[in-house]
FIPA-630464 format. One record per residue: residue number from 1; x, z, y negated of N, C-alpha, C, O in turn. Coordinates in nm, 2 decimals. Atoms other than C-alpha are relative to their C-alpha. Example, Ala and Ser with C-alpha at 12.3 -4.5 7.8 and 13.67 -1.06 7.14 Angstrom:
<atoms>
ATOM num n_east   n_up n_north ca_east  ca_up ca_north c_east   c_up c_north o_east   o_up o_north
ATOM   1   0.09   0.00    0.12    1.23   0.78     0.45   0.09   0.00   -0.12   0.19   0.07   -0.12
ATOM   2  -0.09   0.00    0.11    1.37   0.71     0.11  -0.08   0.08   -0.11  -0.03   0.09   -0.22
</atoms>
This chain:
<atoms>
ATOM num n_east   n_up n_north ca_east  ca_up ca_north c_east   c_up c_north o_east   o_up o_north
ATOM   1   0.08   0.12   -0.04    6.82  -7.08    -1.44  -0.14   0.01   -0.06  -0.19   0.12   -0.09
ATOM   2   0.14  -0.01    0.05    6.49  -7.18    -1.58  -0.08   0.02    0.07  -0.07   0.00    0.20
ATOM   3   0.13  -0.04   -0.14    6.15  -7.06    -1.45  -0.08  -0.13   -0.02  -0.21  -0.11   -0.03
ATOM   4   0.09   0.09   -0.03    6.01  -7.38    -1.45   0.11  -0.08    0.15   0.06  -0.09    0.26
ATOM   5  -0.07   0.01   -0.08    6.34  -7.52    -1.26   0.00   0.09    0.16   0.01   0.03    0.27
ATOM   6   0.07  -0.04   -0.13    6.25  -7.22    -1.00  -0.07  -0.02    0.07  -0.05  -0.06    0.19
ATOM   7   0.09   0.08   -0.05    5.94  -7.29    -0.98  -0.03  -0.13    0.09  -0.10  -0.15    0.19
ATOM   8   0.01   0.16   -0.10    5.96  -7.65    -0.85   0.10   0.05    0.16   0.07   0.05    0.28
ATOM   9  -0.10  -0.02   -0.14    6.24  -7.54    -0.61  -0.09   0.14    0.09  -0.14   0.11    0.20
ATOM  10   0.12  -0.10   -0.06    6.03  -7.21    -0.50  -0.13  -0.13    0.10  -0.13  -0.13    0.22
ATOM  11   0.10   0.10   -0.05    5.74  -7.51    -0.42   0.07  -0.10    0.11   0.02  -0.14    0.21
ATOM  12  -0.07   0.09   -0.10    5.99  -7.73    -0.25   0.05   0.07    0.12   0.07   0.02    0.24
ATOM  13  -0.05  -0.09   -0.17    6.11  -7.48     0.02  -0.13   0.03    0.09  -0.15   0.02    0.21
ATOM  14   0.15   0.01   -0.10    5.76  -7.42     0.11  -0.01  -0.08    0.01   0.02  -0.08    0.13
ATOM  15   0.06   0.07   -0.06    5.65  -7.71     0.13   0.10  -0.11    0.15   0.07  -0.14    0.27
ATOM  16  -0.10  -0.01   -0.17    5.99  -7.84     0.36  -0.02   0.09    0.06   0.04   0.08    0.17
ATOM  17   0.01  -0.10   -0.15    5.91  -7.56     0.56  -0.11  -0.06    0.07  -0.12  -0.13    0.17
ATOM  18   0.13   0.07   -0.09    5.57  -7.66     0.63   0.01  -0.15    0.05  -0.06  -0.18    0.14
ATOM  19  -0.03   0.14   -0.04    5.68  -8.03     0.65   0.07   0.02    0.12   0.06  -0.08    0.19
ATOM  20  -0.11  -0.02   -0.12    5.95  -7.89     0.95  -0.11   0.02    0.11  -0.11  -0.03    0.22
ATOM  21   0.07  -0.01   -0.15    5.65  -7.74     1.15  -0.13  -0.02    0.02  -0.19   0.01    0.12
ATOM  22   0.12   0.01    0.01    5.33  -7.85     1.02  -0.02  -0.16   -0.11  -0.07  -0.18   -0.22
ATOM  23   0.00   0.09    0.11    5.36  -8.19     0.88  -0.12  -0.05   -0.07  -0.22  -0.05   -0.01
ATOM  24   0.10  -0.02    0.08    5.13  -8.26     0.59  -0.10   0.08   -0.04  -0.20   0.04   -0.11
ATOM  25   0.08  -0.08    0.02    5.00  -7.94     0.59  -0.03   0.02   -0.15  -0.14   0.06   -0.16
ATOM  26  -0.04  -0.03    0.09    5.10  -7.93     0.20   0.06  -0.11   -0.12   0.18  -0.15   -0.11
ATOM  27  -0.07   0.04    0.09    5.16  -8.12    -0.09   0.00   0.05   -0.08  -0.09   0.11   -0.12
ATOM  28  -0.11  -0.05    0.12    5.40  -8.04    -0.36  -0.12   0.03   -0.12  -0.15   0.14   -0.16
ATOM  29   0.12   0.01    0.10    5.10  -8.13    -0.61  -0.13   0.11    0.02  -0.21   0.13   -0.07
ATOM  30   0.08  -0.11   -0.03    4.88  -7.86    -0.48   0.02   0.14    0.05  -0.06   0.22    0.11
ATOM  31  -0.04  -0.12    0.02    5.08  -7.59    -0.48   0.00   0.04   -0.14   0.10  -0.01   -0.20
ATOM  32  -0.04  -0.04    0.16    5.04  -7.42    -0.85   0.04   0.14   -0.01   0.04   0.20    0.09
ATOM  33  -0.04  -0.15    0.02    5.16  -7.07    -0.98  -0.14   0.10    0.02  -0.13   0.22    0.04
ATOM  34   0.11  -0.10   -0.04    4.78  -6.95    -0.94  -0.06  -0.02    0.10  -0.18   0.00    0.11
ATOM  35   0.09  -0.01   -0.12    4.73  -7.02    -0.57   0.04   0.13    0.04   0.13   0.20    0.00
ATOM  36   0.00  -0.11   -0.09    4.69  -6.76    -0.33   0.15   0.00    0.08   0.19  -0.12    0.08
ATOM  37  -0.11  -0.01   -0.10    5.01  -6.68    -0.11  -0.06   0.01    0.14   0.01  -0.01    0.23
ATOM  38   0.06  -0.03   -0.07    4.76  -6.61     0.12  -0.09  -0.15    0.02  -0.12  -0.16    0.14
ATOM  39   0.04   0.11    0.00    4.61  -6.92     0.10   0.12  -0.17    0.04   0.10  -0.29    0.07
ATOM  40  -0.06   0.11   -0.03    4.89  -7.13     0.13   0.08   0.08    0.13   0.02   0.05    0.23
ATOM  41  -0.03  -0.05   -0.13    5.07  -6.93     0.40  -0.10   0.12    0.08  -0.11   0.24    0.06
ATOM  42   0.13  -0.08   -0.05    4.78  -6.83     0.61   0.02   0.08    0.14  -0.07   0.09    0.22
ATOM  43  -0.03  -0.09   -0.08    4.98  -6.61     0.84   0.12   0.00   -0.01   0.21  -0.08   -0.04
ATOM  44  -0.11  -0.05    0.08    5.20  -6.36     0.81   0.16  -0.06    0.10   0.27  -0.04    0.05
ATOM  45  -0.10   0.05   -0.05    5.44  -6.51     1.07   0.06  -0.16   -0.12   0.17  -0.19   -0.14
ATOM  46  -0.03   0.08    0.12    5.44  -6.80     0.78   0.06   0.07   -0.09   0.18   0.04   -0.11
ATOM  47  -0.05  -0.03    0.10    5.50  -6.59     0.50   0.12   0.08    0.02   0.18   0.14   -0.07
ATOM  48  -0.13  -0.10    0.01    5.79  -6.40     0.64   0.11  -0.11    0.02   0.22  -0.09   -0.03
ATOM  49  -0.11   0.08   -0.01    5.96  -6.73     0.75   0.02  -0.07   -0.11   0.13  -0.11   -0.13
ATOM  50  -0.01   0.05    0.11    5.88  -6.89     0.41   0.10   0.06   -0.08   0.19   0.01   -0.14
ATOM  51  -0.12  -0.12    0.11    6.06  -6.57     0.23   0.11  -0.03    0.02   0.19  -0.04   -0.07
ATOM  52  -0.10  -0.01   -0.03    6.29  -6.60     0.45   0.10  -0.11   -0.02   0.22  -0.09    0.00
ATOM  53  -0.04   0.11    0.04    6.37  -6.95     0.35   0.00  -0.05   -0.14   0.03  -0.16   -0.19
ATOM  54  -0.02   0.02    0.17    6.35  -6.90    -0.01   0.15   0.10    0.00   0.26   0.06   -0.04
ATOM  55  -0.15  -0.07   -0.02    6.61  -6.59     0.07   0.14  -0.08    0.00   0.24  -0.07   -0.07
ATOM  56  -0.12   0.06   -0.01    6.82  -6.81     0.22   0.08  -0.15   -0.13   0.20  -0.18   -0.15
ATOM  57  -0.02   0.11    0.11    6.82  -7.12    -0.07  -0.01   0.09   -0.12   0.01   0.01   -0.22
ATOM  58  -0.05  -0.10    0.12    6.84  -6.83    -0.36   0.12   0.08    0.04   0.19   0.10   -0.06
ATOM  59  -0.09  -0.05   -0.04    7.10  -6.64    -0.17  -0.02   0.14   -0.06   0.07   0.21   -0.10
ATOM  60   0.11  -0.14    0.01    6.86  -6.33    -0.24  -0.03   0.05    0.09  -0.02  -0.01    0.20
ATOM  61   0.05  -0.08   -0.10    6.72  -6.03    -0.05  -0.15   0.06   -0.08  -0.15   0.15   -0.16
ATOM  62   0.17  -0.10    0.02    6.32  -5.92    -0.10  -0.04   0.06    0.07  -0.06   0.02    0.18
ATOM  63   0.04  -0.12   -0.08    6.20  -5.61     0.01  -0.12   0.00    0.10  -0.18  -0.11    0.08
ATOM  64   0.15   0.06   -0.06    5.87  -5.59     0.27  -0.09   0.05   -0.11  -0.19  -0.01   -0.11
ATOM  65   0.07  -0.08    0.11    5.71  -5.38    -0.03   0.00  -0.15   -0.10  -0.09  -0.22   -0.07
ATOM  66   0.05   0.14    0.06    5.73  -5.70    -0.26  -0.02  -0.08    0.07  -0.11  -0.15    0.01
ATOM  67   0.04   0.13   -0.05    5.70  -5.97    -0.02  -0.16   0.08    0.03  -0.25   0.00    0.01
ATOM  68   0.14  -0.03   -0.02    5.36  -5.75     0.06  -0.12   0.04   -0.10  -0.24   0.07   -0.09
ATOM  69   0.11  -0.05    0.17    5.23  -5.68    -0.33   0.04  -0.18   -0.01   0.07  -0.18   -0.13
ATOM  70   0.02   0.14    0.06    5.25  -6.09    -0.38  -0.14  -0.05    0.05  -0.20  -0.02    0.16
ATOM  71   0.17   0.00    0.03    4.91  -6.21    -0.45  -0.02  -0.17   -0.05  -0.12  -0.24   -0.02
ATOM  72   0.05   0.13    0.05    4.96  -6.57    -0.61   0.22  -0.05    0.05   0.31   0.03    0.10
ATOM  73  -0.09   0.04    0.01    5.28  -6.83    -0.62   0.06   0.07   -0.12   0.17   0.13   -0.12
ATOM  74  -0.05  -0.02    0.12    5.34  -6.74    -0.94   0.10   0.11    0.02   0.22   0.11    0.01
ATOM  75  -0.09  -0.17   -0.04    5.44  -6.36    -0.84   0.10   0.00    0.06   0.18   0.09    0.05
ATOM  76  -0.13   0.05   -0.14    5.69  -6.53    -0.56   0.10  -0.06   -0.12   0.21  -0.02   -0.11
ATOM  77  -0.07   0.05    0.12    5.83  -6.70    -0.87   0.09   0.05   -0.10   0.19   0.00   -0.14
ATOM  78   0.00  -0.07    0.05    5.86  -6.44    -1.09   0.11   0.04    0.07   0.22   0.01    0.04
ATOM  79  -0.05  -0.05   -0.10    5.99  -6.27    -0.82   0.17   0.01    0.02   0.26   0.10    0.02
ATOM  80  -0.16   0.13    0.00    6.30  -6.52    -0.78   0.07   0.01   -0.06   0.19   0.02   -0.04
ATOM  81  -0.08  -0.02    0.11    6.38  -6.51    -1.12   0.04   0.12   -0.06   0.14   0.14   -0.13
ATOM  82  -0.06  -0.15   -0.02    6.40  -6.14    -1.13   0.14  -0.02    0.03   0.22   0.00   -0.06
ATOM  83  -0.13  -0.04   -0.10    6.70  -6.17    -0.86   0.10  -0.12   -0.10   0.20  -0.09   -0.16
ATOM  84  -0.11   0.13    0.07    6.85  -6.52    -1.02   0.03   0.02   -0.07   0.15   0.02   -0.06
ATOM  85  -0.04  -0.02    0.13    6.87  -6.44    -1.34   0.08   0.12   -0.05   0.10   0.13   -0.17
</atoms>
């Protein structure tokens, strides 16, 4: 799979997530590979349900040691394509 193809889909599970419990917290257009992970999921009860909904639409498993060294989107990305590829 391409990493640009990830990428969009990576961006689209976040941001349907946040559209399920925080509508318009997030648009697709302002998520880039150099935002913060920390900045777009601004707690960690966020970032574990986000993973966990990228897990489940890659049909992947990430460790707490990487989901806890990610620093930007980009790295979540990367990340993905590690396992996909």
């Amino acid at each position: 799979m391409e990493k640009q193809t990830i990428e969009q889909q990576v961006i689209n599970v976040i941001v349907d997530y946040f559209e399920m419990y925080n509508p318009g917290m997030h648009n697709p257009d302002e998520i880039k590979r150099d935002s913060l992970v920390n900045d777009i999921m601004t707690d960690s009860l966020d970032k574990v349900s986000v993973i966990m909904e990228i897990e489940k639409f890659f049909g992947i498993s990430i460790s707490e040691e990487e989901i806890e060294s990610l620093e930007t989107i980009g790295d979540l990305v990367d990340l993905v394509e590690k396992y996909v590829n």
